[in-house]
Residue frames relative to the residue before (quaternion, step in Angstrom):
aa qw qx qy qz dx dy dz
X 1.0000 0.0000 0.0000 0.0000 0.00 0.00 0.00
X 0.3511 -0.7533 0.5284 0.1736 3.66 -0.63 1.09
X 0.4949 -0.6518 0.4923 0.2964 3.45 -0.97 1.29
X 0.4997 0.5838 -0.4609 0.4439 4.46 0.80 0.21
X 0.6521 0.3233 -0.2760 0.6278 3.70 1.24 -1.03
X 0.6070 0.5304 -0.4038 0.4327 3.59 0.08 0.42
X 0.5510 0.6588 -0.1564 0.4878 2.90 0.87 -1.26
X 0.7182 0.4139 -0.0787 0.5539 3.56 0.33 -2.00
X 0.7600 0.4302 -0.3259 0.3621 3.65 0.23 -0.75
X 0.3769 0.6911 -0.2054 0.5815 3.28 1.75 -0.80
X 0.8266 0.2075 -0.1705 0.4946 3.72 -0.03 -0.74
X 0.6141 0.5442 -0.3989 0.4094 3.02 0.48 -0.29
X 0.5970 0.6547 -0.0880 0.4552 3.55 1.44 -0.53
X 0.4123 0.5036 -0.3048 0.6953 2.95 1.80 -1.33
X 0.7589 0.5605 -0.2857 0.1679 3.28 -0.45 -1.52
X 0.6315 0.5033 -0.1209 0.5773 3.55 1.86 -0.96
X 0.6582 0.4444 -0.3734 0.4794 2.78 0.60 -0.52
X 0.7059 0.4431 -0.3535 0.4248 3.85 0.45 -0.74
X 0.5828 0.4891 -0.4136 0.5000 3.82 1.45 -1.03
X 0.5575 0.5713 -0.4297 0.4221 4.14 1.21 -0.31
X 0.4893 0.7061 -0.3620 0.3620 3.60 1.11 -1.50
X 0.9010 0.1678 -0.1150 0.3833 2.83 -0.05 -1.95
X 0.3590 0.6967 -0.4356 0.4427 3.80 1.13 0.17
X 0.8258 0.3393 -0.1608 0.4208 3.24 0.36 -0.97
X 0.7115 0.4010 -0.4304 0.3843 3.45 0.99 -0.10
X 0.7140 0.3608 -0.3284 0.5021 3.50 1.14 0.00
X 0.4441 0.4570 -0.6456 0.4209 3.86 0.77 0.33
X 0.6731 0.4968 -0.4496 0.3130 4.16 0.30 0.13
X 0.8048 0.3208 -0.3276 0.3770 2.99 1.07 -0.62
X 0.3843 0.8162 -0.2791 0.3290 3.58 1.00 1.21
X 0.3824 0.7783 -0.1447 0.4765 2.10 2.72 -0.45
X 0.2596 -0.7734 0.4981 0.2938 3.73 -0.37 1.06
X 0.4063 0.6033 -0.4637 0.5060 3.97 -0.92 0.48
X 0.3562 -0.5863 0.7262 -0.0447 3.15 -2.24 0.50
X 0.4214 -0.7324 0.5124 0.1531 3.35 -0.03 1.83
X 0.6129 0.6198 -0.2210 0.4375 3.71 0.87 -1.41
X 0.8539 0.2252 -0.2549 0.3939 3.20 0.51 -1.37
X 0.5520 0.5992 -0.3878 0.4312 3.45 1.17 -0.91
X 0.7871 0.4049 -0.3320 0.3261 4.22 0.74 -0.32
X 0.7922 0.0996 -0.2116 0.5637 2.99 1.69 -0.35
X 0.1746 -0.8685 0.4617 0.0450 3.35 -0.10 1.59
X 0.2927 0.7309 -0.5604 0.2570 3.66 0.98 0.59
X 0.2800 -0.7843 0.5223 0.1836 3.45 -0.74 1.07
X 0.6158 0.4479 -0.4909 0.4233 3.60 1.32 0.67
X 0.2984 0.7343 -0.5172 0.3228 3.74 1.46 0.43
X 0.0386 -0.8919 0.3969 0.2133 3.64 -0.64 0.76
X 0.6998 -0.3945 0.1670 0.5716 3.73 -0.42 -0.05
X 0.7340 0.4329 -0.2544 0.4573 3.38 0.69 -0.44
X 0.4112 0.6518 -0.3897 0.5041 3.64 1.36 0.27
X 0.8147 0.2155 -0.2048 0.4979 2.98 0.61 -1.98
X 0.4393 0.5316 -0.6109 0.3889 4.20 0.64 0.21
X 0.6349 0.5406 -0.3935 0.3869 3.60 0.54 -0.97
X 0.5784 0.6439 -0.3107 0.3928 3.93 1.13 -0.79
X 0.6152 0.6954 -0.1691 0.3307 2.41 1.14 -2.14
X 0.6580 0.4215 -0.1883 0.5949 3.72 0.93 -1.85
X 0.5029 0.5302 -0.4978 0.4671 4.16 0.23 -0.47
X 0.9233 0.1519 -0.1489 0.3198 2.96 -0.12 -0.93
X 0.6224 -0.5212 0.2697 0.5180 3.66 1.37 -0.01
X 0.6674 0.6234 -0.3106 0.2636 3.69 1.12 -1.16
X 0.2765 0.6609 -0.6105 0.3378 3.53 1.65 1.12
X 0.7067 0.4530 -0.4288 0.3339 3.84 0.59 -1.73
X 0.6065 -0.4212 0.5859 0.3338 2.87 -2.00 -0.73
X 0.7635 -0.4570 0.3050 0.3394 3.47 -1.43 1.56
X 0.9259 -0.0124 -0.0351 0.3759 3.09 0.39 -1.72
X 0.7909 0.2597 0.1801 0.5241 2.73 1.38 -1.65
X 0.0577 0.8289 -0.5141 -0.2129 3.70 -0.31 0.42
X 0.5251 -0.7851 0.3179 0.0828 2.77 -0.56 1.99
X 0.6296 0.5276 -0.2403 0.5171 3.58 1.21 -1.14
X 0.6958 0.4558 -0.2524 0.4945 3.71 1.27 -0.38
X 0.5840 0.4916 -0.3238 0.5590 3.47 0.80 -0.76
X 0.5666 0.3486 -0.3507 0.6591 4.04 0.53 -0.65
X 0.7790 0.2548 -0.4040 0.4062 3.83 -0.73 0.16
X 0.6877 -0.6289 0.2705 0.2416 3.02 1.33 0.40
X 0.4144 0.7292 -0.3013 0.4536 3.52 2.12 -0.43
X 0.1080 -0.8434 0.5140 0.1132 3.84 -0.02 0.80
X 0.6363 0.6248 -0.2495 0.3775 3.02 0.78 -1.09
X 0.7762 0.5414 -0.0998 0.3074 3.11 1.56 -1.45
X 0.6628 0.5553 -0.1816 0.4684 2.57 2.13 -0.58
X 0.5712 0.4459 -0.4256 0.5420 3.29 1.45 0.11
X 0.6964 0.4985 -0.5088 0.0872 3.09 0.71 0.50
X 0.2578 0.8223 -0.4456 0.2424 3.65 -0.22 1.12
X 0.7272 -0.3346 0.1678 0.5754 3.90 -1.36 0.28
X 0.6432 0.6091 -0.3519 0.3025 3.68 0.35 -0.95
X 0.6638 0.5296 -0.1659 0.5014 3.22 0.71 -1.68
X 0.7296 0.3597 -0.2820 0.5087 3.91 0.71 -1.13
X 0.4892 0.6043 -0.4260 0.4626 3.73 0.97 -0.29
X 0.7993 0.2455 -0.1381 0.5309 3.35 -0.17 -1.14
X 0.5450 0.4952 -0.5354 0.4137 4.10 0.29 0.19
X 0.6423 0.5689 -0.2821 0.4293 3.55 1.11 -1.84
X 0.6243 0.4829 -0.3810 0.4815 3.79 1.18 -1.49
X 0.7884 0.3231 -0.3811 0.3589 3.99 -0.22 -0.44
X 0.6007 0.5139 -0.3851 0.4762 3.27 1.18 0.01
X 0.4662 -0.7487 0.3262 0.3402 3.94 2.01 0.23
X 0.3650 0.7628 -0.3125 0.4328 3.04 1.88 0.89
X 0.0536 -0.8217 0.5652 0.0499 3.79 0.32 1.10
X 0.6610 -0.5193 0.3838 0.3821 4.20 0.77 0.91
X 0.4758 -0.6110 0.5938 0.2183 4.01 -1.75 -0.13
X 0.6321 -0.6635 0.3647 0.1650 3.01 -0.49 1.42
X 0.4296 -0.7477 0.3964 0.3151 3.63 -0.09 0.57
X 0.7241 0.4996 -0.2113 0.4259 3.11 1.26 -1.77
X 0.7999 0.4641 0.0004 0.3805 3.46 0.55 -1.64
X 0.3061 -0.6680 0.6076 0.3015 3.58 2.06 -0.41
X 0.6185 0.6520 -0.3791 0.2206 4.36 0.21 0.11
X 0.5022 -0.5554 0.4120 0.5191 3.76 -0.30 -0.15
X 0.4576 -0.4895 0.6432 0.3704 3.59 -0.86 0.35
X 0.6496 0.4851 -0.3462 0.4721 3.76 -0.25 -0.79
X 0.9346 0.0670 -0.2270 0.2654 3.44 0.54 -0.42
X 0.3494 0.5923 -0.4514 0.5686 2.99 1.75 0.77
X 0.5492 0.5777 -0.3334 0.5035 3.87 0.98 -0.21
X 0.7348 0.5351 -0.2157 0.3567 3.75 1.06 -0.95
X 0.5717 0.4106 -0.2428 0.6676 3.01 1.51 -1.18
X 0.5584 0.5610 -0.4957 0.3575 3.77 0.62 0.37
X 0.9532 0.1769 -0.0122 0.2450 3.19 -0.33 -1.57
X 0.2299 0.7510 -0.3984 0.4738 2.74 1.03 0.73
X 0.6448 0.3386 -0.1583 0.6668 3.75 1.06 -1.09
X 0.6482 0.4651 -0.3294 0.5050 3.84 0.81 -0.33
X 0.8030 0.3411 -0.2723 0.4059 3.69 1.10 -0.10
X 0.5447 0.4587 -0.4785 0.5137 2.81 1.76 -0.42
X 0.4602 0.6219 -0.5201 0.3619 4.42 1.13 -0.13
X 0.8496 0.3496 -0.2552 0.3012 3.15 0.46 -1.36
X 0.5060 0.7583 -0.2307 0.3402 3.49 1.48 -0.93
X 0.6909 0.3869 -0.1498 0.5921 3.13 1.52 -1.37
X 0.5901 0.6523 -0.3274 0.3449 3.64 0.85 -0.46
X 0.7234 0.5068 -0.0992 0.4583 2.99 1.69 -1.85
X 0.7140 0.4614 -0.2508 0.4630 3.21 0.82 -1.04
X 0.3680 0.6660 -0.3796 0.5263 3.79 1.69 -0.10
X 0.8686 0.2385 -0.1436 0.4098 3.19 -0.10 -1.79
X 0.4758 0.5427 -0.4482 0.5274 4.32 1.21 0.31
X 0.6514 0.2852 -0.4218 0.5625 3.83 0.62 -0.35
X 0.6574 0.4321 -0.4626 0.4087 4.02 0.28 -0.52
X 0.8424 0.3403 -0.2263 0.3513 3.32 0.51 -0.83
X 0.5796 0.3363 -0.4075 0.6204 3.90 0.92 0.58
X 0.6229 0.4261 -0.4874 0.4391 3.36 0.34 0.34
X 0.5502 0.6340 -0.2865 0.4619 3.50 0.94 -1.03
X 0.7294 0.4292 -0.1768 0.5026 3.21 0.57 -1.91
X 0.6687 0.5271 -0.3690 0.3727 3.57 0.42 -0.71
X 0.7000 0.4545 -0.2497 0.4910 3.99 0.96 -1.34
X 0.5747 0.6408 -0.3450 0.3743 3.55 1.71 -0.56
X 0.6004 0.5921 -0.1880 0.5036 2.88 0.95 -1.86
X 0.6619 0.4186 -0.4064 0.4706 4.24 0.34 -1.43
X 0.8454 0.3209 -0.1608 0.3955 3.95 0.40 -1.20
X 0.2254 0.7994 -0.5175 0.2059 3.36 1.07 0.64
X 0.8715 -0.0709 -0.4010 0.2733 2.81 -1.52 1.70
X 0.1521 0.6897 -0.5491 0.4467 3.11 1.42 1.84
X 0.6397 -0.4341 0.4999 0.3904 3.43 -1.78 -0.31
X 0.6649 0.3359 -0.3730 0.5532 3.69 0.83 -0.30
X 0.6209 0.5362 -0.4408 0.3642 3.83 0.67 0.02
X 0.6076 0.5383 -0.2631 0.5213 3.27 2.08 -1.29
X 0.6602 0.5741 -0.2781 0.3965 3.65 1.03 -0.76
X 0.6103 0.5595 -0.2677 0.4928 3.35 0.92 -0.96
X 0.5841 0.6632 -0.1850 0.4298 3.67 1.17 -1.15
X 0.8471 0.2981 -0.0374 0.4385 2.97 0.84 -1.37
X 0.6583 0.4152 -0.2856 0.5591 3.25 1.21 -0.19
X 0.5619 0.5996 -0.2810 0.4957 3.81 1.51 0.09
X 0.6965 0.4248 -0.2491 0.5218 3.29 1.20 -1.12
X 0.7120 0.4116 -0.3893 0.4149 3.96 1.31 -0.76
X 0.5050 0.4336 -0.5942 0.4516 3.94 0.84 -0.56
X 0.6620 0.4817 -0.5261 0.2300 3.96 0.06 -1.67
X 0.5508 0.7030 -0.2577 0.3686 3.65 1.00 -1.03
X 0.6554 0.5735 -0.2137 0.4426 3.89 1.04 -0.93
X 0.2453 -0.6285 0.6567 0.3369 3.52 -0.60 0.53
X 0.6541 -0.5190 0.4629 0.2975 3.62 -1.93 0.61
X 0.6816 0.4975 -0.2971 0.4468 3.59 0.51 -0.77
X 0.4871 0.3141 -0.3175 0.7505 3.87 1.09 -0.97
X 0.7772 0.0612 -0.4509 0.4347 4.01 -1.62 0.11
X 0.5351 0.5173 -0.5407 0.3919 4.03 0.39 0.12
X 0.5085 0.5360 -0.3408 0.5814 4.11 1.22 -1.47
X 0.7026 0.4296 -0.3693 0.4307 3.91 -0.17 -1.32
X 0.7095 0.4194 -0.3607 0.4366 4.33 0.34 -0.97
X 0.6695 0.4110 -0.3508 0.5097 3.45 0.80 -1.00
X 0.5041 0.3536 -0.5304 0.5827 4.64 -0.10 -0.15
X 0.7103 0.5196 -0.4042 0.2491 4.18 -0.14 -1.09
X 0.7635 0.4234 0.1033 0.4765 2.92 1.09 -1.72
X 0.2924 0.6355 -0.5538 0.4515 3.71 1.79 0.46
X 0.8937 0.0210 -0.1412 0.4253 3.59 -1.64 1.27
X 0.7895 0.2923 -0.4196 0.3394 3.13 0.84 1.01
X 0.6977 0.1505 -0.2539 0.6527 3.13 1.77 -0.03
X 0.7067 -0.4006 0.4234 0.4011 3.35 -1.25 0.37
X 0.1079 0.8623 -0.4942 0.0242 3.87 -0.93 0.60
X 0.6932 0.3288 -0.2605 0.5861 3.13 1.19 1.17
X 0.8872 -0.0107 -0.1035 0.4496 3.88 -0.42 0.95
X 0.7002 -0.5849 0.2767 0.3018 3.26 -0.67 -0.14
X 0.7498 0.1258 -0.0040 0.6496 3.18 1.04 -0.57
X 0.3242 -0.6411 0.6082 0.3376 3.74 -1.38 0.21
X 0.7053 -0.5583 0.3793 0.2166 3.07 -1.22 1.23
X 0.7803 0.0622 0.1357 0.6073 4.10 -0.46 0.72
X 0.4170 0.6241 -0.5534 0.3612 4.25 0.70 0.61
X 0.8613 0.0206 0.0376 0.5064 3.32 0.81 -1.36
X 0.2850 -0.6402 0.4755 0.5319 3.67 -0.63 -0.44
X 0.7060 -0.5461 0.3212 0.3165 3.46 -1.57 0.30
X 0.8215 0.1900 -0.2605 0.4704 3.69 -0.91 1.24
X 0.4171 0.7353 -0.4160 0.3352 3.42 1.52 0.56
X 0.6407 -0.5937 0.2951 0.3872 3.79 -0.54 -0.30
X 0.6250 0.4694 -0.2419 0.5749 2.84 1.72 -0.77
X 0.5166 0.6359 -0.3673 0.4403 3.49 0.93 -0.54
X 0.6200 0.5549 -0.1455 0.5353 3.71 0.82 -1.55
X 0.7538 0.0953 -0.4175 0.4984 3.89 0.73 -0.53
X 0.4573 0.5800 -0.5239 0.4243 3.71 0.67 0.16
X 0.5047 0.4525 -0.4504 0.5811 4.08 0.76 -0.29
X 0.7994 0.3669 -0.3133 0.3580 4.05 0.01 -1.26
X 0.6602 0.5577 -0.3377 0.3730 3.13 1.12 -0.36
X 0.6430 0.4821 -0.2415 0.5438 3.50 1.60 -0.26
X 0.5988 0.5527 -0.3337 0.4740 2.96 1.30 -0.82
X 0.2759 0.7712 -0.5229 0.2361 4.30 1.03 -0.62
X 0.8146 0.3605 -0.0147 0.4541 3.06 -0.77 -2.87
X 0.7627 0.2939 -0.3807 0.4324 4.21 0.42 0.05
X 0.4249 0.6400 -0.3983 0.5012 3.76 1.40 0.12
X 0.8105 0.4519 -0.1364 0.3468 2.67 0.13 -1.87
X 0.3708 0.5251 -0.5165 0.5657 4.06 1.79 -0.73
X 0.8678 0.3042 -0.2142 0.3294 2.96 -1.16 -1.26
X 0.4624 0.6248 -0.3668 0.5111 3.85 1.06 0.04
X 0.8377 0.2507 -0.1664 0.4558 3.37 0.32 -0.63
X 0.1672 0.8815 -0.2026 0.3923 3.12 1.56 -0.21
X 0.8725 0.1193 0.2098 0.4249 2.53 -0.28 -2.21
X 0.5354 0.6662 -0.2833 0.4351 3.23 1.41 -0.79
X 0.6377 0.5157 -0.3386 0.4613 3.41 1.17 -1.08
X 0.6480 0.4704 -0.3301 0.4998 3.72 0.78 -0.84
X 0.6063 0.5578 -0.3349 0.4573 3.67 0.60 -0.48
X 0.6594 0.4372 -0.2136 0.5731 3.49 0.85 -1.17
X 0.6867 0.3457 -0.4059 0.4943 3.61 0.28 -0.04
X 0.7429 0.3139 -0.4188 0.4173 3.60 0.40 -0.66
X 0.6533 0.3902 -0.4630 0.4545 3.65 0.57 -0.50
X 0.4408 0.6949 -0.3973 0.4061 3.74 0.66 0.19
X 0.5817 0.6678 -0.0624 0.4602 3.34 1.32 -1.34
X 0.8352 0.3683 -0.0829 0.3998 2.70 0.51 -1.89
X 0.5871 0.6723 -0.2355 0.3845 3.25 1.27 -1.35
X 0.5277 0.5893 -0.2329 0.5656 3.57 1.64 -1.41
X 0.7379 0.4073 -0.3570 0.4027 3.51 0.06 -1.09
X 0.6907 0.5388 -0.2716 0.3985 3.89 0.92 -1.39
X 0.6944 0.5229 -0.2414 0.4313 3.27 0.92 -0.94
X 0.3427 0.5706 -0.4285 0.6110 3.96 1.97 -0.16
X 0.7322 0.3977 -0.4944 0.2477 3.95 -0.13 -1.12
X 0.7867 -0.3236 0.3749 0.3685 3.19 -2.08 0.10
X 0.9770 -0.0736 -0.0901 0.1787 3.03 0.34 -0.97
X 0.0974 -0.6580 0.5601 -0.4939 2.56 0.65 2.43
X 0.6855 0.2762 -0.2957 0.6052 3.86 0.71 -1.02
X 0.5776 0.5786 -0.4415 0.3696 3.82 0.60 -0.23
X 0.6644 0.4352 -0.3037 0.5263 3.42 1.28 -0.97
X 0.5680 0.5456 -0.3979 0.4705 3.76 0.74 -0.70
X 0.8484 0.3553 -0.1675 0.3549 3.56 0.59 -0.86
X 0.6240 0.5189 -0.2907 0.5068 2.81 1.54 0.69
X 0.6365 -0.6224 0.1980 0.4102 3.04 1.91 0.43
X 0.6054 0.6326 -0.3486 0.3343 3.33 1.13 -0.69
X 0.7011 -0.4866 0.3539 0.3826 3.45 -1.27 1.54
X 0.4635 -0.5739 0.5240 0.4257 3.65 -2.18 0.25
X 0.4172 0.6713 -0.4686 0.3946 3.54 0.92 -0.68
X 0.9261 0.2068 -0.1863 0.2546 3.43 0.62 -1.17
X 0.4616 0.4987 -0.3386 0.6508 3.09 1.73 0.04
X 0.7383 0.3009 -0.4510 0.4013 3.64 0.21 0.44
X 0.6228 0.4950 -0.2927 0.5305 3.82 1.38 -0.26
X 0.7376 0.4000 -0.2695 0.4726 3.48 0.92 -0.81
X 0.7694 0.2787 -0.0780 0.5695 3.31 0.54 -1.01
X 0.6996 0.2946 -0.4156 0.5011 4.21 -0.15 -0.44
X 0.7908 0.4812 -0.2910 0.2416 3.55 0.15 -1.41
X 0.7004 0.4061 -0.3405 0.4781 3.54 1.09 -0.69
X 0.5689 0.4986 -0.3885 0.5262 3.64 1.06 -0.37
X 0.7316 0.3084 -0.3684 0.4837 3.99 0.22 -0.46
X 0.5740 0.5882 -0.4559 0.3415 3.64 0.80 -0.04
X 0.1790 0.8263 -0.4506 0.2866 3.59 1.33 -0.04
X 0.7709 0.4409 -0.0230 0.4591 3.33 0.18 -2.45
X 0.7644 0.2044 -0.4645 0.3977 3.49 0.58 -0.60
X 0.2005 0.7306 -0.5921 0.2748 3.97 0.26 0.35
X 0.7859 0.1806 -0.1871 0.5610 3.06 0.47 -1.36
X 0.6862 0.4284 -0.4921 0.3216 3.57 0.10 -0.92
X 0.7004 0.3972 -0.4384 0.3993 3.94 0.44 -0.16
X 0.6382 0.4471 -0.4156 0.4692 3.44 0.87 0.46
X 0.6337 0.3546 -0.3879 0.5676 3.45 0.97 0.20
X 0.7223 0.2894 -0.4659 0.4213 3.27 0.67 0.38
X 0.1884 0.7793 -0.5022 0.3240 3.49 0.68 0.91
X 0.7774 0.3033 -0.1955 0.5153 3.16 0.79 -1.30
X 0.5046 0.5519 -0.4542 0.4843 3.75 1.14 0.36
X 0.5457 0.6718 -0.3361 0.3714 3.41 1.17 -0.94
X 0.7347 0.3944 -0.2848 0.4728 3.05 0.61 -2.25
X 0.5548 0.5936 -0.4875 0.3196 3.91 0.70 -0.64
X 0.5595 0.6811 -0.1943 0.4305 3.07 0.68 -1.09
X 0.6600 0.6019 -0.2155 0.3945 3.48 0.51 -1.33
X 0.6179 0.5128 -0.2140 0.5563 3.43 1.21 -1.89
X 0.7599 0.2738 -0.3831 0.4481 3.80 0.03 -0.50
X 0.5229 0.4722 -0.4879 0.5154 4.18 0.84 -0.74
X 0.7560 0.3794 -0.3885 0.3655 3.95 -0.28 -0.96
X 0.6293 0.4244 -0.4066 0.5085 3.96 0.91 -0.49
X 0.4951 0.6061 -0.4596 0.4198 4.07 0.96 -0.75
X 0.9162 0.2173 -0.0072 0.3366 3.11 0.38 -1.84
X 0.6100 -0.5825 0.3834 0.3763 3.67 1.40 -0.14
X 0.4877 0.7459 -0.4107 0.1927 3.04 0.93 -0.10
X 0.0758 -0.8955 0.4264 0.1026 4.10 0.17 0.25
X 0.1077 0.6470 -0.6520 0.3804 2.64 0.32 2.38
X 0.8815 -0.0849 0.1537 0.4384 3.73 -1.72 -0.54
X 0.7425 0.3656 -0.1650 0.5364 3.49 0.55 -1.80
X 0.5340 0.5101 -0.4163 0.5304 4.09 0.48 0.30
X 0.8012 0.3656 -0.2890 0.3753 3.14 0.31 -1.05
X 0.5803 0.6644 -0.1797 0.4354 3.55 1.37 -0.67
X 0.6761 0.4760 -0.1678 0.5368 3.29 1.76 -0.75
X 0.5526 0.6402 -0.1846 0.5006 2.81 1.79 -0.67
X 0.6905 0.2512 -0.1826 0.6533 3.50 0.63 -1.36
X 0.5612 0.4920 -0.5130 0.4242 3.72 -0.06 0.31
X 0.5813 0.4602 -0.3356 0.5811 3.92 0.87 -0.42
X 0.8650 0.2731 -0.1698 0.3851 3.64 0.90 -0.94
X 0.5409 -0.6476 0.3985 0.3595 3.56 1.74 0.61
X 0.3350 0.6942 -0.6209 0.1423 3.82 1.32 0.15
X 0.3362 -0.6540 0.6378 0.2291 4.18 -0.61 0.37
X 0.5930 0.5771 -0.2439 0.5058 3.63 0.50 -1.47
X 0.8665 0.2066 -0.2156 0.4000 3.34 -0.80 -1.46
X 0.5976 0.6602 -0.2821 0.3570 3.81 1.29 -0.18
X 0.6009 0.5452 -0.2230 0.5403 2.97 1.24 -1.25
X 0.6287 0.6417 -0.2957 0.3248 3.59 1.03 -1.08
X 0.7680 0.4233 -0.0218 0.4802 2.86 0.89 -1.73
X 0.6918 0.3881 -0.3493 0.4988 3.16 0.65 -0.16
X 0.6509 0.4127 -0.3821 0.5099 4.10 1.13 -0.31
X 0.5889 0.5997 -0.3712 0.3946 3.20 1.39 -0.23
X 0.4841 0.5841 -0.3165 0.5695 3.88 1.74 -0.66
X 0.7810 0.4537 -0.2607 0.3410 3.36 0.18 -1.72
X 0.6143 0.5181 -0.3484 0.4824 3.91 1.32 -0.90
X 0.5670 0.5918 -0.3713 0.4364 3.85 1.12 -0.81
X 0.7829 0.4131 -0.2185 0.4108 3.44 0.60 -1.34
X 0.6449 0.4494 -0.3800 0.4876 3.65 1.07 -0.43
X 0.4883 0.6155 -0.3728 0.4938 3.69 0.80 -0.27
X 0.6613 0.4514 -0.2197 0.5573 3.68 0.81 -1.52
X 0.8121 0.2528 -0.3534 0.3895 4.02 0.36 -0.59
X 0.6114 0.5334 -0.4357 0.3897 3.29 1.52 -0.14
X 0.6552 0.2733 -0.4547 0.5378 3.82 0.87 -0.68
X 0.4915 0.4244 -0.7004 0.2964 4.22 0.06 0.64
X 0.6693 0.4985 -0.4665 0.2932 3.96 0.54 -0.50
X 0.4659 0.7690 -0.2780 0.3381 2.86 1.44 -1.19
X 0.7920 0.3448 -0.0534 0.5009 3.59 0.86 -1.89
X 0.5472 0.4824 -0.5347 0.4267 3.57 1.28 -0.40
X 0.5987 0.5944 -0.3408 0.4150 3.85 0.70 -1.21
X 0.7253 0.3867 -0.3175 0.4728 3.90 0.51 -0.52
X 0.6251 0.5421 -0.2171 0.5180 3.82 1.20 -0.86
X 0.7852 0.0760 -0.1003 0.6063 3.75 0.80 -0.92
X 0.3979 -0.6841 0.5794 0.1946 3.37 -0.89 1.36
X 0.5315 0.6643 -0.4184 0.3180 3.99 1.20 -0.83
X 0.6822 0.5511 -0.3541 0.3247 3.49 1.34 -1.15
X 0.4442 -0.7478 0.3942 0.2967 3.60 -1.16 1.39
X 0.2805 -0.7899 0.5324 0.1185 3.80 -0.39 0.79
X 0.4301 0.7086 -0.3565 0.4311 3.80 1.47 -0.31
């Protein structure tokens, strides 16, 4: 791999990420509503209370620009505003004070995601063994009943939104699995063994959503791919040389059709983490996507902005080390 296609693949990243930066601090403040009023609804709060908030928390300046300053010519003054204090606080690895809770963002984020990666981690790495295996037994028996089945039961889960087949596990799975937070209240203490299977046991019915999910898209592309590899020459070279299907479909189809899902499971990452935000509100779960639903009811700016540059930095990372790995895996890819 040539240190120019690095290089290039690298910036371009930089480059997202900042067009993410500034995305994300103004898709919040589009939000109809008063942060001020909507947290403290006491109707003996007076105007001068909530101006005093207002300065606490910064939401006196102007978004971008102060306009009446910049005409008089006051530069300095005119940067000063939410924008300008946003992005000083971010390079300084400052993610702002929670509105609701008075907390750092930074650390209301820790005690977060952590449960949001061990959700998605287990979810993903679920639906990559369901779906290349599927796709692979499809792809070998194609235009069988298990090639027509697989089809058809891929194309109707891929078809399902996550929150409606999450609603459908949790009615199935009432009184036998757990269907709401993470843990049962007072069962264990924290970091015990028994505690740890009481997490997996909650953790099942919100895997398994986003498991199938994804699994269904997986199984179709590695389905594809497997079809196309199994057309090449020498595929009939291996057949005609006797060698087992086990091994002419592990040795020789599976590492060649794995190519495609490199990337395609990194672009579905950021479908995943979507995904996540409606499974954790389905099921309770109080990771990243909870808290986001949460501070979205409460106008939190802060804990939003966080969480949501904190998704968008995960998922560029995921498509930048897939180019990264497609370029080391296929020698075809042009690096010029």
């Amino acid at each position: 791999m040539q240190f120019d296609y690095l290089l290039r693949k690298v910036f371009f990243a930089v480059i997202t990420l900042i067009v993410v930066i500034v995305f994300n601090f103004f898709l919040f403040r589009i939000l109809p509503g008063d942060p001020v009023k909507l947290l403290f609804r006491n109707p003996r709060l007076t105007r001068e209370a909530q101006e005093l908030i207002r300065v606490q928390f910064g939401l006196d300046k102007p978004v971008w620009l102060n306009i009446e300053r910049l005409s008089a010519g006051d530069i300095p003054g005119a940067l000063d505003s939410q924008f300008t204090a946003y992005i000083h606080n971010l390079l300084q690895g400052k993610l702002g004070i929670s509105f609701t809770n008075r907390q750092d963002v930074g650390e209301v984020l820790s005690e977060r995601v952590w449960r949001t990666v061990l959700l998605v981690f287990s979810g993903e790495l679920l639906a990559i063994v369901m779906g290349v295996v599927v796709g692979l037994v499809a792809a070998w028996k194609r235009g069988t009943a298990i090639d027509s089945a697989a089809l058809f039961i891929g194309l109707l889960t891929w078809a399902l939104p996550t929150f409606f087949l999450g609603i459908i596990l949790l009615i199935l799975a009432r009184g036998i699995l757990p269907t709401g937070g993470m843990v049962t209240p007072g069962l264990a203490e924290e970091g015990t063994l028994e505690y740890w299977i009481d997490v997996g046991r909650h953790l099942i019915l919100p895997s398994l959503t986003l498991a199938v999910v994804s699994a269904s898209g997986y199984m179709l592309i590695m389905r594809s791919s497997v079809v196309e590899v199994l057309s090449e020459a020498y595929i009939l070279t291996a057949k005609a040389k006797g060698l087992s299907n086990a091994r002419i479909l592990f040795s020789h189809a599976l590492k060649n059709a794995m190519l495609p899902m490199i990337t395609i499971i990194a672009l579905t990452l950021g479908y995943v983490v979507g995904g996540a935000i409606q499974v954790e509100t389905v099921f309770s779960w109080p990771g990243i996507g909870r808290l986001i639903y949460d501070s979205v009811a409460k106008q939190d700016y802060p804990v939003l902005q966080g969480a949501f540059l904190l998704l968008a930095v995960s998922v560029i990372l995921a498509n930048l080390t897939a180019d990264i790995l497609y370029s080391v895996f296929d020698p075809r890819v042009k690096v010029t």
